[in-house]
Structures are given as structure tokens and as C-alpha cells.
N, C-alpha and C positions, 0 to 999 in steps of 0.2 A: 504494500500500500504506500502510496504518495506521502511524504509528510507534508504538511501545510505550514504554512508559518503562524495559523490561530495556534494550532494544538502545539507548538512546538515553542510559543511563546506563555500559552496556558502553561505550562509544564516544566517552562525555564530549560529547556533543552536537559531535563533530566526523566528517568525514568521514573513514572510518577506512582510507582509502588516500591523500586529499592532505593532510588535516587541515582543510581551509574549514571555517568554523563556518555558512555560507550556502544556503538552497537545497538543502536535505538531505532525503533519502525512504528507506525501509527499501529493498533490493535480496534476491534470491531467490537464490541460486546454481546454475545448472542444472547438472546437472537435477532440479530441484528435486521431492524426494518429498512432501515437509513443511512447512508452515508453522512449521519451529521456530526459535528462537532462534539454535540450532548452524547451522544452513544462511542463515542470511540476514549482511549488512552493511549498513552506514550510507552510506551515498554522495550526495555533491553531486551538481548537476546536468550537470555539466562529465564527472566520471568517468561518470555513467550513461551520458551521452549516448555517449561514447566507447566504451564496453563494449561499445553493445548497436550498435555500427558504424554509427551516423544520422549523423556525422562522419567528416571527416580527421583522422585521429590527428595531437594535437601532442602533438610526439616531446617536449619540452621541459616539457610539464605533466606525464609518466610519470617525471620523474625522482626526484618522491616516493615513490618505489617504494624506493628506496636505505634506507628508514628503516620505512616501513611492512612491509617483505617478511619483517623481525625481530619481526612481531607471534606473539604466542603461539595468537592465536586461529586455528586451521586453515581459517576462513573467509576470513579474510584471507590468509591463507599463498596458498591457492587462487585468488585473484583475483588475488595478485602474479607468481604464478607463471603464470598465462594473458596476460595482459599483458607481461611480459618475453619469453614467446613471440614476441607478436603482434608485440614490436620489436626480434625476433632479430636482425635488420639492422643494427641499431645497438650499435656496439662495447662501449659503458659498460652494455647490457642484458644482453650476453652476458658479460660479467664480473659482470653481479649473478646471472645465472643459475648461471652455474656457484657461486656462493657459495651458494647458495639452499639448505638440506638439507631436504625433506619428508619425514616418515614414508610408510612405505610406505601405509595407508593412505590418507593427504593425497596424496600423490604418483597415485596410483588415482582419488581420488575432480577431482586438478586436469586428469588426462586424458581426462575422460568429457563433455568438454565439446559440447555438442549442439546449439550455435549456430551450427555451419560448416555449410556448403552441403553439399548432397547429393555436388556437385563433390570441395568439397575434403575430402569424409569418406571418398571412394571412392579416391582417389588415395592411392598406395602413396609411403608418408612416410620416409626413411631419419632414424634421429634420433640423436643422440650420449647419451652417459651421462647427459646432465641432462636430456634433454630437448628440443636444442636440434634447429631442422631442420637438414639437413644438402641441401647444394646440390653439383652436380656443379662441379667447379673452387675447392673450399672448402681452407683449409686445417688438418689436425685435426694434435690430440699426443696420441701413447701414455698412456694412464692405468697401463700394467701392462707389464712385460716380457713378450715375445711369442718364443716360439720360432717361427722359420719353418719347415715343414717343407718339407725338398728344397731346402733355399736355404744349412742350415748355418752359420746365425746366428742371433741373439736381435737382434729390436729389441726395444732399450732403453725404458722409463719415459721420456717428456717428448719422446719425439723428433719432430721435428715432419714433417708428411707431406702435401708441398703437393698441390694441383692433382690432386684425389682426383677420380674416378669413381665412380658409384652403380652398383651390380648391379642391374638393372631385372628385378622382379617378388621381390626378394629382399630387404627393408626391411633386414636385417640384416646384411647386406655392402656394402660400399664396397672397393674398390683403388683401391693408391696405391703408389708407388716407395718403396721402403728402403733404403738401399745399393744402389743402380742395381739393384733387382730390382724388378719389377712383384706386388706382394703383393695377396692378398684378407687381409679387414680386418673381425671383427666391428664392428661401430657401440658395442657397450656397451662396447670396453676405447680409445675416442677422445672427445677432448671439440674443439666446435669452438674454434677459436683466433679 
């Protein structure tokens, strides 16, 4: 792709997720409607390569992400926040995740991403408040006081809820134990730990 001199002056002639001033090409956002300026970024060759999965992610070159993720531009927002996905694994991601706020649009436009396999587009995803996946044996915390019903408690805001099971076919529940009760668990009022 051509680089422009908007995007290339938006972006200070650096890579506008690690900062390399090296090796830099316009990038498209999928799914990309538009040739515009709003939809595209600036990226080195290292972050391209990495995006578009022709590498092993090095988990250690995304840690740029801690300083870019605070960019204003939603283009950017958008690639931090796919990224921080992809290295939900890693603890220092998931605590930038969770710090991460998108507008609801941004947030719509960072989950329509259209790069995943047919596989992994079909498979039924459980995800927590931010977004994060959520894995059977994870452990999540309460974002919200929860009255149980039939159980005759409230769990508490922060509480933490190990070695959670997914409800399979049901992306919106997870159970997990609360005070030695086995509870179902929407996904949006937990974030994972």
C-alpha cells in the first residue's frame, strides 16, 4: 500500500503501535470497507508480519502495546485491543486488557475481526466483560454484586471464582463455586483474573 503523507504525518513517521521509525507501510484494518485514513495505520515490518500470523508471536515485542493502547486514534485502539486478545495468555496482557476502555463503537468495530479461521469463527467463544476469552479451569472476579437465586446470598463485587466451567452451547454462562455453592454465572458481570 501507498503511504500518504496524512497517515504518515498522523503517525510522525513512526510505527504507530511499536514506534520503529524502520521499515514502515500503510496497514488496512479488517474489515476493511474503505481506503480511508480512519481505517488504516502505520506499521513496521515486524508488527505487520505479526498481525497478519506469517510468524511466532514474540510475546516481548507486544509489550508496546502498554503505551500505544492510550492512543486516541480508534484505529489504533482497534489493533491494541486484537492483539492483547491474541496474548490473552499472558498475565501483563490481560491486565492491559482489562484497563483498555473502547467506545462502544470501537469496541464493535475491534470484534469484527475477519482474519480467524473459518474454525475458530465457528466455535462458540465464552468471553469476560473486556473481552477476554475465557477457558474452562480459568479463574474470574465478580465485577457486580450478584444475588443468587435459591442459594440466599449475594456474591459480592471482587470475589474471586476459581476453576470455572463453561456452559457449552451457551457463550454467556460459565459456573463456578461461591460459598461452596455451584452457581451459573453470566460472563459480562466477571472479568478474567
Amino acid at each position: 500500500m501507498a503511504l500518504d503523507s496524512a497517515l504518515l504525518d498522523r503517525a510522525e513517521s513512526k510505527c504507530e503501535l511499536c514506534s520503529t521509525t524502520t521499515d514502515l507501510d500503510a496497514y488496512n484494518i479488517p474489515p476493511d470497507t474503505d481506503d480511508t485514513l480512519d481505517q488504516r495505520i502505520l506499521l513496521c515490518g515486524t508488527c505487520h508480519t505479526q498481525i497478519n500470523q506469517n510468524s511466532e508471536l514474540n510475546v516481548n515485542h507486544w509489550r508496546c502495546l502498554n503505551d500505544s493502547m492510550w492512543s486516541h486514534i480508534p484505529a489504533v485502539q482497534v489493533m491494541a485491543w486484537r492483539m492483547l486478545n491474541r496474548l490473552s495468555s499472558e498475565g501483563w496482557a490481560r491486565d492491559l486488557l482489562d484497563m483498555l476502555y473502547l467506545d462502544d463503537e470501537t469496541l464493535s468495530w475491534a470484534q469484527s475481526d475477519t482474519s480467524l479461521s473459518p474454525e475458530e469463527e465457528s466455535a462458540i467463544k465464552h468471553l469476560d466483560a473486556n473481552g477476554a476469552v475465557l477457558e474452562a479451569g480459568d479463574t474470574v472476579t465478580l465485577i457486580k454484586d450478584l444475588n443468587v437465586k435459591g442459594g440466599g446470598f449475594t456474591a459480592k463485587r471482587g470475589t474471586a471464582v476459581r476453576g470455572i466451567s463453561l456452559v457449552p452451547d451457551t457463550p454467556e454462562h460459565i459456573e463456578g463455586r461461591v460459598n461452596g455453592q455451584q452457581i451459573v454465572i453470566l460472563t459480562k458481570y466477571v472479568k478474567k483474573s
